[in-house]
ZAGURO-724589 format. One line per field, with one value per residue (C-alpha): residue in one letter; residue number from 1; y, z, x. Coordinates in Angstrom, 1 decimal, padded with zeros to 4 digits. Layout:
<sites>
rest (a:...);
nr (NUM:...);
Y (Y:...);
Z (Z:...);
X (X:...);
</sites>
This chain:
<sites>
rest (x:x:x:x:x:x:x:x:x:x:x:x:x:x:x:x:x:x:x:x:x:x:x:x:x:x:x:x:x:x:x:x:x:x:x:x:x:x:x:x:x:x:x:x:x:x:x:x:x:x:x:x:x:x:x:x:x:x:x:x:x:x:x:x:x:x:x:x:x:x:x:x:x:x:x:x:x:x:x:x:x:x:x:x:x:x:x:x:x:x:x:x:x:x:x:x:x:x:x:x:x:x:x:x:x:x:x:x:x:x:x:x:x:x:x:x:x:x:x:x:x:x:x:x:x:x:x:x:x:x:x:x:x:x:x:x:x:x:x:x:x:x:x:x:x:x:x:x:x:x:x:x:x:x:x:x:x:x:x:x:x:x:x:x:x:x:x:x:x:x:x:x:x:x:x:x:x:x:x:x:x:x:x:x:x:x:x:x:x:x:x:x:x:x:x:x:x:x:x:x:x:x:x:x:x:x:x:x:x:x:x:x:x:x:x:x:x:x:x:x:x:x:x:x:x:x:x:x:x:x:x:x:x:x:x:x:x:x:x:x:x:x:x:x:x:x:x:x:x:x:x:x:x:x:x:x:x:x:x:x:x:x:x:x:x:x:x:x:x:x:x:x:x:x:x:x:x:x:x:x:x:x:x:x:x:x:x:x:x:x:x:x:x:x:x:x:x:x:x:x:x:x:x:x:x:x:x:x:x:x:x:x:x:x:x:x:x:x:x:x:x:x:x:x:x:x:x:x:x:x:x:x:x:x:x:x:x:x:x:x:x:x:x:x:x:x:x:x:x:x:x:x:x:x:x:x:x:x:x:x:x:x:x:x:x:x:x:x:x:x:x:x:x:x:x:x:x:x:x:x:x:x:x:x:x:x:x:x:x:x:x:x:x:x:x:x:x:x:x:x:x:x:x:x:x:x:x:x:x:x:x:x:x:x:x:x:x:x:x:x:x:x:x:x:x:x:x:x:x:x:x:x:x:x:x:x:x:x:x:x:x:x:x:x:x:x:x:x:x:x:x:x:x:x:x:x:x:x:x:x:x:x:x:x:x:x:x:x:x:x:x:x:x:x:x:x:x:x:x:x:x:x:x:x:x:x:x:x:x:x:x:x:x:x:x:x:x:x:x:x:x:x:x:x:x:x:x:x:x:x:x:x:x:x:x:x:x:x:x:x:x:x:x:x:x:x:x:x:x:x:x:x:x:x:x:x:x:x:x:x:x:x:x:x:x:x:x:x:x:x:x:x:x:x:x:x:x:x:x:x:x:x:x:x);
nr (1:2:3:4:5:6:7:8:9:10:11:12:13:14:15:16:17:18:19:20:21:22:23:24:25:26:27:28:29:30:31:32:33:34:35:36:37:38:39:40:41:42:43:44:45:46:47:48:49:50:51:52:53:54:55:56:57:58:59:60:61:62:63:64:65:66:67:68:69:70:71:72:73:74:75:76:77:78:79:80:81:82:83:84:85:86:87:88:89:90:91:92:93:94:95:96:97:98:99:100:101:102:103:104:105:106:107:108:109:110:111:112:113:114:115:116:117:118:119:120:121:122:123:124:125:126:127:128:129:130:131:132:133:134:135:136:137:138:139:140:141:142:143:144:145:146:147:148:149:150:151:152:153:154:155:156:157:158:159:160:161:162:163:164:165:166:167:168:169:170:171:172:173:174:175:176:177:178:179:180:181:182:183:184:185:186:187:188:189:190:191:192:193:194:195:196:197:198:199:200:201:202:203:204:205:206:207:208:209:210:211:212:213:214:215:216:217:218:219:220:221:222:223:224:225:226:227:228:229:230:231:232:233:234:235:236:237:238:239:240:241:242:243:244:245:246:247:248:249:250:251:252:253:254:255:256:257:258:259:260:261:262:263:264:265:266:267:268:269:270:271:272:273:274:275:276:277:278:279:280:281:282:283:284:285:286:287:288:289:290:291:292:293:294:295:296:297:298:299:300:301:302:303:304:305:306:307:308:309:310:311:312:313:314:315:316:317:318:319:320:321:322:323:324:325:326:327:328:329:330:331:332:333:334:335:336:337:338:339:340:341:342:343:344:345:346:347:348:349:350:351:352:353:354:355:356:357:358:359:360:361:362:363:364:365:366:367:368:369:370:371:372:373:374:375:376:377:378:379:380:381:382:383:384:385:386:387:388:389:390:391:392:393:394:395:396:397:398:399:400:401:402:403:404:405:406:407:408:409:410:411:412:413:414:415:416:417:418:419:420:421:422:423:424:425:426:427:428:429:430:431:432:433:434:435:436:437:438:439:440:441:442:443:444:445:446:447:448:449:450:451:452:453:454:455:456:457:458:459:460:461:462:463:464:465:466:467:468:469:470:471:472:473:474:475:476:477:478:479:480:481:482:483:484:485:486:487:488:489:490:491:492:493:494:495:496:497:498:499:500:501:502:503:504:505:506:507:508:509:510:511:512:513:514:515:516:517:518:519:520:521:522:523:524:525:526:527:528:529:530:531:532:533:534:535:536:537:538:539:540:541:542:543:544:545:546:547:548:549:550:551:552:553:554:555:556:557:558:559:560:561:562:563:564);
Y (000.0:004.0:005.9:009.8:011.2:014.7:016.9:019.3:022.1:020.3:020.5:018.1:017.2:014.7:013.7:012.1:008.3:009.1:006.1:003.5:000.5:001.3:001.8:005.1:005.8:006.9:009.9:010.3:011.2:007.4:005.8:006.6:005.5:003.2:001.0:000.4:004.0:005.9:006.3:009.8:013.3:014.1:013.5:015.7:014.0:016.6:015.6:016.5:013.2:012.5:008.7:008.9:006.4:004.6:001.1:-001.3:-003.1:000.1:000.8:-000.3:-001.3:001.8:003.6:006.6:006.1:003.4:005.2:002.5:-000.1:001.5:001.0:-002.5:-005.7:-008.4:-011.9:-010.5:-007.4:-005.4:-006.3:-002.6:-002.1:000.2:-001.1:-004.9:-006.5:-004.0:-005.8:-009.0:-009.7:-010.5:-012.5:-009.9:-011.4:-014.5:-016.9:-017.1:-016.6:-019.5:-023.0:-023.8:-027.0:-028.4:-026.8:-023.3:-023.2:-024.0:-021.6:-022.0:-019.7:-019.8:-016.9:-015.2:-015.8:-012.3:-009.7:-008.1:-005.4:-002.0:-002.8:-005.7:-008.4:-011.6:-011.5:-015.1:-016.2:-015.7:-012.3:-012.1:-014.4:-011.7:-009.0:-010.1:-010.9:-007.6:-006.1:-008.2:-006.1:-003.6:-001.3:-001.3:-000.7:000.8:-002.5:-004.8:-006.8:-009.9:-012.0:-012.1:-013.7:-016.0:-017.5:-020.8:-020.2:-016.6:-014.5:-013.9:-013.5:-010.1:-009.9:-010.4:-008.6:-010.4:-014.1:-013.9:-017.4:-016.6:-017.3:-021.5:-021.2:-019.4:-021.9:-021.4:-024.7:-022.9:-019.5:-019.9:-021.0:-019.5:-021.6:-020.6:-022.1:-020.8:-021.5:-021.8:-021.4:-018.4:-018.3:-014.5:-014.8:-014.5:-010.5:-010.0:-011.1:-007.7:-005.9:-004.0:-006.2:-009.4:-007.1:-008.3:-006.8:-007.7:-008.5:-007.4:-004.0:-003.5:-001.1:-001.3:001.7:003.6:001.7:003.8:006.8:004.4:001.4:-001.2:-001.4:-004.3:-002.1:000.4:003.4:003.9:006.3:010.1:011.4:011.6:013.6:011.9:014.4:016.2:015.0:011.9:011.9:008.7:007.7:004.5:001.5:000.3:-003.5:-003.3:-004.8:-004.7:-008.3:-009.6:-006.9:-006.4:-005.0:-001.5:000.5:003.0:005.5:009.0:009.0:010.6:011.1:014.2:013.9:017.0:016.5:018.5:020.6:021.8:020.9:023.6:024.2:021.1:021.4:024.7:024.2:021.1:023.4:025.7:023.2:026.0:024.4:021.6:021.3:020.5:016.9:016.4:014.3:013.5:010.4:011.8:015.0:014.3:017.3:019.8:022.1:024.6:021.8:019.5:022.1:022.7:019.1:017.5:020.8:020.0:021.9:020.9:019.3:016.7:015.5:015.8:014.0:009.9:008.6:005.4:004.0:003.1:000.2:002.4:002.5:005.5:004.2:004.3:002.2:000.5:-000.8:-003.8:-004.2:-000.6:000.4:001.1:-000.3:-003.5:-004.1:-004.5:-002.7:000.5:-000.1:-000.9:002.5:004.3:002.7:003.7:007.3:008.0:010.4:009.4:012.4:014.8:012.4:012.4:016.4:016.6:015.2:016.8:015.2:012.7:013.3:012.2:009.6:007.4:006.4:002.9:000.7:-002.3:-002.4:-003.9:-001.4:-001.6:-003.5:-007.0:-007.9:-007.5:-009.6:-007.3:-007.8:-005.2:-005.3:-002.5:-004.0:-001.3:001.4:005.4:006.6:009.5:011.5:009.2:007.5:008.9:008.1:004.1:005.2:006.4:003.5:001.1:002.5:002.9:-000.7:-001.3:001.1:003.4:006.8:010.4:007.9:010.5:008.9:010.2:010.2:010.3:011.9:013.4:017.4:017.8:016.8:015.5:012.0:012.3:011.4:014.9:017.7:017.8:014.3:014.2:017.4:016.1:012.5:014.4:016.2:013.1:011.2:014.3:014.2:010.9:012.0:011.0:013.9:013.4:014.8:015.5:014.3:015.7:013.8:014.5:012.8:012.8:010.0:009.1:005.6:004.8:006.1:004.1:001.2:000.2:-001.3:000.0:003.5:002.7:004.3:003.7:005.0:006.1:007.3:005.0:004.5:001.6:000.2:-002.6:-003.5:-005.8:-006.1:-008.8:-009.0:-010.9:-007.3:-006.0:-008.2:-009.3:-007.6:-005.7:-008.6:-011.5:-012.3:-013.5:-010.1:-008.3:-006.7:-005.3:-003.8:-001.5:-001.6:-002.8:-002.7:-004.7:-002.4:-004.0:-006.0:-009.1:-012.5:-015.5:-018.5:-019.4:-016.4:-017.3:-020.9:-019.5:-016.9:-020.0:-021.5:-018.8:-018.1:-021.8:-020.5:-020.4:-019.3:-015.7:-015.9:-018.5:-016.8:-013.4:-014.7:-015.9:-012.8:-011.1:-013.5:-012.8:-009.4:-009.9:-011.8:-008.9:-006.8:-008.0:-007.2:-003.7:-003.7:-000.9:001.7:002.1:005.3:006.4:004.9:006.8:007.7:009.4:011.6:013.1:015.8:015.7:017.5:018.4:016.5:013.4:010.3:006.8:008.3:006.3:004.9:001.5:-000.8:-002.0:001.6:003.8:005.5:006.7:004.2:006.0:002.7:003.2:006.9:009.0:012.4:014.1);
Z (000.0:000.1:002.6:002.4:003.1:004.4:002.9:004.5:003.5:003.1:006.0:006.6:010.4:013.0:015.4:018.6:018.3:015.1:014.0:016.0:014.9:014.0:016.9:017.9:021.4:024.7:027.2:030.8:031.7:031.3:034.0:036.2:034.2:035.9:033.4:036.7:038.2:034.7:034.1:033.8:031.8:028.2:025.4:022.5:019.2:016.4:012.9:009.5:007.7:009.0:009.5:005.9:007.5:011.3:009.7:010.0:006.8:005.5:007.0:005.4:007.8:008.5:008.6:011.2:012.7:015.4:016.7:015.5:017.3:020.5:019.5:017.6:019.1:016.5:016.7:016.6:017.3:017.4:019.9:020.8:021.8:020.3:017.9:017.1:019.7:017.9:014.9:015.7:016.2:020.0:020.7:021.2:021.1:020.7:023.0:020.9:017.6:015.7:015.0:011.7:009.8:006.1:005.4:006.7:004.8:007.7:010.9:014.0:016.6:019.8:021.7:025.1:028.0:029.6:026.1:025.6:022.9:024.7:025.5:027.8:025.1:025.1:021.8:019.6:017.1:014.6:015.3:013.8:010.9:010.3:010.3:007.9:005.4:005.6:005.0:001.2:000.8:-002.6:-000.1:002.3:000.0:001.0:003.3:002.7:000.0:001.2:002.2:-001.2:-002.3:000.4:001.9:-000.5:-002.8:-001.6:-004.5:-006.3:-002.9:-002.4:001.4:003.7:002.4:-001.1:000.5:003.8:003.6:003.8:003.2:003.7:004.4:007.4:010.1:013.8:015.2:018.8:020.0:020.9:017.8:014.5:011.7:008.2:005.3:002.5:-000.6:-000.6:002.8:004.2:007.3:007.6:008.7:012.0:010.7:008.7:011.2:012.8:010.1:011.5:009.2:011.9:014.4:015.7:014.3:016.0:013.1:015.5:015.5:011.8:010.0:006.6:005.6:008.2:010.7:010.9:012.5:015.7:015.3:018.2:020.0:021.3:022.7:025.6:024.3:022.5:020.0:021.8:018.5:015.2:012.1:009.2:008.3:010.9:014.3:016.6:020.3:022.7:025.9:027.8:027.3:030.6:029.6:029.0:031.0:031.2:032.3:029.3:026.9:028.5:025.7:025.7:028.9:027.7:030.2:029.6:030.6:027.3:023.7:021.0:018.2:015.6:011.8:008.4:010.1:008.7:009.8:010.8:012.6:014.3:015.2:016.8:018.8:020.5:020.7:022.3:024.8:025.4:027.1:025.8:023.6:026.9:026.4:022.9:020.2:016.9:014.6:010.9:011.3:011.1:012.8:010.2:009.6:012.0:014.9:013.8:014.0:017.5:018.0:019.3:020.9:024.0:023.8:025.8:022.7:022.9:026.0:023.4:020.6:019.4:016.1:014.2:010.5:008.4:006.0:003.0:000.2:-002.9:-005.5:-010.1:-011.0:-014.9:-017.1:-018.7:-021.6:-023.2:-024.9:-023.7:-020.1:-021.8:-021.7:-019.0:-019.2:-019.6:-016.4:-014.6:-015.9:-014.5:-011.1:-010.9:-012.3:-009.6:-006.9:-003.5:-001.4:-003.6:-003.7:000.3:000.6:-001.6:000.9:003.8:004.5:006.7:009.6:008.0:005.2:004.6:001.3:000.1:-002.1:-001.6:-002.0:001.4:003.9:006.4:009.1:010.6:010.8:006.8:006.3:004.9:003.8:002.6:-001.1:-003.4:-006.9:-008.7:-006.2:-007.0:-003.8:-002.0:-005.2:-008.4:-010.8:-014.3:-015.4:-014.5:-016.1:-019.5:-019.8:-019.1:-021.7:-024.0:-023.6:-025.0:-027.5:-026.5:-026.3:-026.0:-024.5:-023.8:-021.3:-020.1:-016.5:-015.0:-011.5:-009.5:-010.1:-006.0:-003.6:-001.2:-001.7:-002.0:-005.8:-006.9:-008.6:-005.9:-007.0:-009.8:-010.8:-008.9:-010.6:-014.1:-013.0:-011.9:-014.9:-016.8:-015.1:-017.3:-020.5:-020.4:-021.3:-018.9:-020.3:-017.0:-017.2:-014.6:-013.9:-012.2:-008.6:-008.3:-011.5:-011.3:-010.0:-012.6:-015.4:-014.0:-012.5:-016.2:-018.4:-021.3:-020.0:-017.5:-018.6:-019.5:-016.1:-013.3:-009.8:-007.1:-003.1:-001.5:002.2:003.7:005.0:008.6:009.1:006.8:003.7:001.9:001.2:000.3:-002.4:-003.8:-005.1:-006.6:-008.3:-008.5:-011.8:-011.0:-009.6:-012.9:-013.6:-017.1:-016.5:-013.8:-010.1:-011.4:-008.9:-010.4:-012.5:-014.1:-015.4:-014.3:-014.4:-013.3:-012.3:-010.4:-008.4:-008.4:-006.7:-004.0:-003.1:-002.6:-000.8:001.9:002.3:003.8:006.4:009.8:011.6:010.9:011.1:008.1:006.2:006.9:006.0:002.6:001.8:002.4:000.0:-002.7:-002.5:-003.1:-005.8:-007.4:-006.9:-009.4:-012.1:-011.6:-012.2:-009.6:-008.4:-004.8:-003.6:-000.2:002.9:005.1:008.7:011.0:013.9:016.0:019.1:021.8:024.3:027.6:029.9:027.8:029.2:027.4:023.9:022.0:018.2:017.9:015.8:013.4:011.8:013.2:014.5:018.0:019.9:021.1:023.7:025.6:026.3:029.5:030.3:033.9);
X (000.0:001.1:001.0:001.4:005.0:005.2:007.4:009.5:012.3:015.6:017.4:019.8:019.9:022.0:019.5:020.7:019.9:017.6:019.7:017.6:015.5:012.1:009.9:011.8:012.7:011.0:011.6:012.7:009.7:008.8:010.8:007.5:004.7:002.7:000.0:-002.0:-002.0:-002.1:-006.0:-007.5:-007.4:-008.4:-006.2:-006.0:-005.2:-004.3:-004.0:-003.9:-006.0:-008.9:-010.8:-012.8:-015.0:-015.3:-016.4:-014.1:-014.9:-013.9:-010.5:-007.8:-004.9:-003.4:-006.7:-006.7:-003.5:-003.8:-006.9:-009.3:-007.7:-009.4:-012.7:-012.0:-010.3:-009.1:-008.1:-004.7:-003.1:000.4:002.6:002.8:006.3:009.0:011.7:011.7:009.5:006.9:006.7:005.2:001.5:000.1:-003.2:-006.1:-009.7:-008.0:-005.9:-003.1:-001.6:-003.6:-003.0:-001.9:-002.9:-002.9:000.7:-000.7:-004.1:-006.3:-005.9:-008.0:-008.4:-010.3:-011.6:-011.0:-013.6:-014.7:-015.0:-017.5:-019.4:-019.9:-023.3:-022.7:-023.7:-020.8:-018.4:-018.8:-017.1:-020.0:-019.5:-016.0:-017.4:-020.1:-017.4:-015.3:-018.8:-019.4:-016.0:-017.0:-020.1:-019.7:-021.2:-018.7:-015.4:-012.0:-011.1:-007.9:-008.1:-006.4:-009.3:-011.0:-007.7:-006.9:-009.9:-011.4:-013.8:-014.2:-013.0:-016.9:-019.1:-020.8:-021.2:-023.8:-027.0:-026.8:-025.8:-026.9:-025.3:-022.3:-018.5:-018.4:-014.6:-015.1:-016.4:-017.6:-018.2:-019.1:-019.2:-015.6:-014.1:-013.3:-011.5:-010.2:-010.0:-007.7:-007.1:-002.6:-000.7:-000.3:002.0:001.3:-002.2:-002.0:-000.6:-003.4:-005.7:-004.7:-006.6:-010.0:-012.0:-011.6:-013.4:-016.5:-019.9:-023.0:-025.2:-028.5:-026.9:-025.7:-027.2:-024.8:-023.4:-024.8:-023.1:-020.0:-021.8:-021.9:-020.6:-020.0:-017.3:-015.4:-012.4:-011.5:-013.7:-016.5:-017.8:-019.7:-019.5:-018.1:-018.1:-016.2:-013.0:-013.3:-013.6:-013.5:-014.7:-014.3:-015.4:-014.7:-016.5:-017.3:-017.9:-013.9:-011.6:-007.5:-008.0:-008.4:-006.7:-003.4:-001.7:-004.5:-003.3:-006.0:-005.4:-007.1:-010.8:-011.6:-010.3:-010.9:-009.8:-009.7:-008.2:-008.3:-005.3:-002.1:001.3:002.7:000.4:000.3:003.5:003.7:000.5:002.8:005.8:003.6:001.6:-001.0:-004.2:-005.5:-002.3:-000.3:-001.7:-002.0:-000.3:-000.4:-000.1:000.1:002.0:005.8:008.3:008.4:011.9:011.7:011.1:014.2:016.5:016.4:016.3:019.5:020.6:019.7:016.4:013.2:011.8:014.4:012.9:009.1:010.0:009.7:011.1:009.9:010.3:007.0:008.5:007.9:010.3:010.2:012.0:012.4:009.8:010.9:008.5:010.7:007.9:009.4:012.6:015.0:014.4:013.8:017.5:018.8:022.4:020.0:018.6:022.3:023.1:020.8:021.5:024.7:023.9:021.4:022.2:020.8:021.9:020.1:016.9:017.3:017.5:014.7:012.1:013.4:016.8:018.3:016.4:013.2:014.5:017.6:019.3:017.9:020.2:017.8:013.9:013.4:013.5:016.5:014.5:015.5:011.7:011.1:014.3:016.6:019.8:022.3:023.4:024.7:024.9:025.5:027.8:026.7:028.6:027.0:026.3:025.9:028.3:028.4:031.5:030.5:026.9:028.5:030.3:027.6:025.4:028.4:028.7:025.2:025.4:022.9:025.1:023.1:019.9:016.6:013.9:010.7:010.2:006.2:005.7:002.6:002.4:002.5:005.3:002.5:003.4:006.7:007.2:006.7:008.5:011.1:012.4:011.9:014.2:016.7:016.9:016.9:020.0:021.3:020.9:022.1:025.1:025.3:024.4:021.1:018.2:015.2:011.9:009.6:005.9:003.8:000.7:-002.3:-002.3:-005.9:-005.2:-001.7:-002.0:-004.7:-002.2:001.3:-001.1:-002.7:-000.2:-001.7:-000.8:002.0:005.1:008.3:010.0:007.9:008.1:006.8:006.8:005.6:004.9:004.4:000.7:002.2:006.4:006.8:008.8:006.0:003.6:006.5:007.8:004.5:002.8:005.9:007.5:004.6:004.4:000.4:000.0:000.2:-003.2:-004.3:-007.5:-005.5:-004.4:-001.1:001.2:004.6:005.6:008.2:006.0:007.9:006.7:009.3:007.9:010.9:010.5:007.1:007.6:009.8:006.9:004.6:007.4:008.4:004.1:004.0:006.8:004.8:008.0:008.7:012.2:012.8:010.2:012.4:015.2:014.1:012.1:015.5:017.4:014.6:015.4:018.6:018.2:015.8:018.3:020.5:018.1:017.9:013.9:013.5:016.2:015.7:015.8:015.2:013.4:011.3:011.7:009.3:009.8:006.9:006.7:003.7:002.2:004.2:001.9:001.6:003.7:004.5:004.5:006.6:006.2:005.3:007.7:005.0:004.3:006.4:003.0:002.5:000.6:-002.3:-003.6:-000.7:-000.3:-001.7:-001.8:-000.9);
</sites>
């Protein structure tokens, strides 16, 4: 999936220990949070997106920054820690993980005694089941796709209100027990059973796609009120208990939520801590110039501030199918042409992304291994460039390169002037093609219209290297009608095989250490030119405590933070 990328003047900034794993750091402060002793206060939440809708059939896994996961419990849920412990999943309505069976195509979970919805009524397993029906429902779009793909027989049903009978692959054989059948292995399921669509929906109390104005919650708060784009209130659920959700400290007795707001502004009404702003945070708005310059001074926003890394990747997206990145000594060239430090400076600098030589991101959970087939140093290789192309005889080469017309996603007019200097630097002439945002991915994700060279970013749905690789370099991911997301166009069944292969891995660490070896092997090909991966650093409030970003989305975990 993508995920929006502020961007901020280029400043160029060392930030004490901004070199971490993902999952950021913590303050002082913390040493004398108490999970037990921590309830009370209002916490201000102040953001620039907003929740487009409060159904979890329609949020995707991202959607809202961690805010829905106060209001919906899963079978499974982050393990909400900083840095590595962060990015594996934790039982949530479940007991545990699931069982795997049939090679990883049957999971089976059982559910936690004592949960409840927030109107006292006991959570069953043919609640989850209805959930996920709905999340099917053409009425309810926006959710994660995975489902339709994975679960047997699955991929034509319409949801709940055309079948009523609904998906046979999803059994409940008591009120405690859910099982799943798929249609290939899948050893990641127990990540994507963190998604909001394995909520619980009590089908007594759905009222289709006017359910998001209240819906029921199985979490520590509950919806007061809630006006899509613009505002989110939250109140405790008193049928929740921190017996049986450890993992949800949920500490502030209530939660407002305001978006639609600028960053700048966000960011100096947390500088300033002014009333309410004293115990507020944010989850979207990364520290913009003027804040990460006093940072690492030894200023009192040093003791305000928590850093993460979103597995994201922006990179040069080739479509192999065209001349002259059909060949690949073209493509080699241009990888060693490329120059990283003026890609970095151009969405903010090294405070807020890192120089990528590999399409996994630099995180242990995703499986990445270093590799730098094709060196460009700091600032490009030309002369290696020239010869490279001079070698396939393709002297004076001129490309076209597509890019949004706003920097707001970060493959804008920003990077893209700055890889046309690059590749002129090589003799290559770059013609700039500026395309609408609002229709960009439509245009680059249609083969008939994709072209030649193209920007791109991409992150990971859960910490795995498998979301990553996918649906980049599947070969049976390739769609012509549109929502193409391999670019390259590239289709190896070998490659193929050894993605069936590592998705049958139930033990995280093989299957990371083959997704890393994949990579590596991609790499070689030059099909993408990795350029920069993102990091994320965030202030808050001067009375908030615990605020740290989590290490599954570098996102600061609002279950666990309390205000004086």
């Amino acid at each position: 999936m993508r995920r929006f990328v502020p961007i901020v003047a280029s400043v160029t900034v060392l930030l004490a220990g901004c070199q971490g794993g993902a999952g950021g750091d913590t303050t002082a402060s913390d040493a004398a949070f108490d999970p037990k002793t921590c309830q009370g206060g209002t916490l201000t939440v102040l953001n620039q997106g907003g929740i487009n809708h409060l159904d979890p059939a329609r949020l995707y896994t991202s959607g809202g920054g961690n805010l829905p996961s106060l209001l919906f419990r899963t079978l499974t849920t982050r393990n909400r820690q900083p840095g590595e412990a962060g990015t594996k999943p934790a039982p949530d309505l479940a007991t545990d993980l699931g069982t795997p069976s049939d090679g990883a195509k049957t999971w089976t979970y059982h559910l936690r005694d004592g949960i409840f919805f927030e109107d006292g009524t006991p959570i069953t397993s043919a609640d989850v089941k209805y959930g996920i029906e709905r999340s099917f429902a053409p009425e309810l779009p926006g959710g994660a796709p995975y489902l339709r793909d994975w679960l047997a027989g699955a991929a034509g049903y319409q949801g709940p209100y055309k079948q009523p009978e609904g998906i046979k692959a999803i059994e409940t054989p008591d009120d405690k027990t859910i099982v799943f059948r798929l249609r290939k292995p899948e050893g990641d399921f127990p990540y994507l059973a963190t998604a909001t669509q394995f909520a619980p929906v009590p089908k007594a109390k759905d009222t289709g796609a006017e359910y998001e104005a209240h819906p029921i919650s199985s979490g520590p708060y509950q919806v007061e009120s809630y006006q899509p784009k613009k505002s989110l209130v939250l109140v405790r659920n008193k049928h929740w208990s921190s017996s049986v959700d450890e993992l949800r400290y949920a500490c502030p007795d209530r939660i407002e939520v305001t978006s639609g707001l600028d960053a700048a502004v966000i960011n100096q009404r947390l500088v300033t801590g002014a009333g309410k702003d004293a115990s507020a945070v944010t989850t979207d708005a990364v520290v913009g110039p003027e804040q990460l310059a006093q940072l690492g001074t030894g200023s009192e926003l040093d003791k305000r501030v928590t850093r993460g890394e979103f597995p994201s990747t922006t990179y040069l997206a080739f479509n192999t199918k065209k001349a002259p990145f059909d060949n690949q000594k073209v493509r080699e060239a241009l990888s060693y042409a490329i120059n990283r430090t003026s890609v970095v400076n151009a969405l903010g600098g090294s405070a807020v992304v890192g120089a990528s030589t590999t399409f996994l991101p630099p995180q242990k959970a995703l499986g990445h291994q270093p590799y730098d087939y094709f060196p460009a140093g700091d600032s490009g290789n030309p002369e290696k460039a020239r010869q490279v192309l001079a070698e396939a005889g393709l002297t004076g080469l001129t490309i076209d390169l597509a890019y949004e017309n706003d920097d707001s996603e970060g493959i804008g007019p920003k990077v893209a002037s700055a890889v046309q200097e690059a590749f002129k630097q090589a003799g290559v002439t770059v013609k700039l093609n500026a395309i609408d945002a609002a229709t960009y991915r439509d245009v680059v994700g249609k083969p008939a219209t994709q072209p030649g060279l193209a920007l791109a970013t991409w992150g990971a749905d859960w910490p795995s290297g498998g979301p990553f690789l996918i649906p980049i370099f599947d070969g049976r991911q390739i769609i012509t009608a549109g929502g193409n997301f391999n670019l390259a166009q590239y289709n190896d069944p070998e490659v193929n095989a050894e993605i069936d292969a590592i998705n049958a891995l139930t033990d995280p660490a093989a299957a990371a250490a083959r997704w890393g070896a994949l990579d590596a092997k991609l790499g070689k090909l030059a099909l993408v030119i990795p350029l920069t991966h993102e990091k994320d650093v965030y202030l808050y409030g001067k009375n908030v405590k615990n605020a740290y970003a989590d290490g599954w989305r570098g996102q600061l975990d609002i279950a666990r933070i309390s205000v004086k």
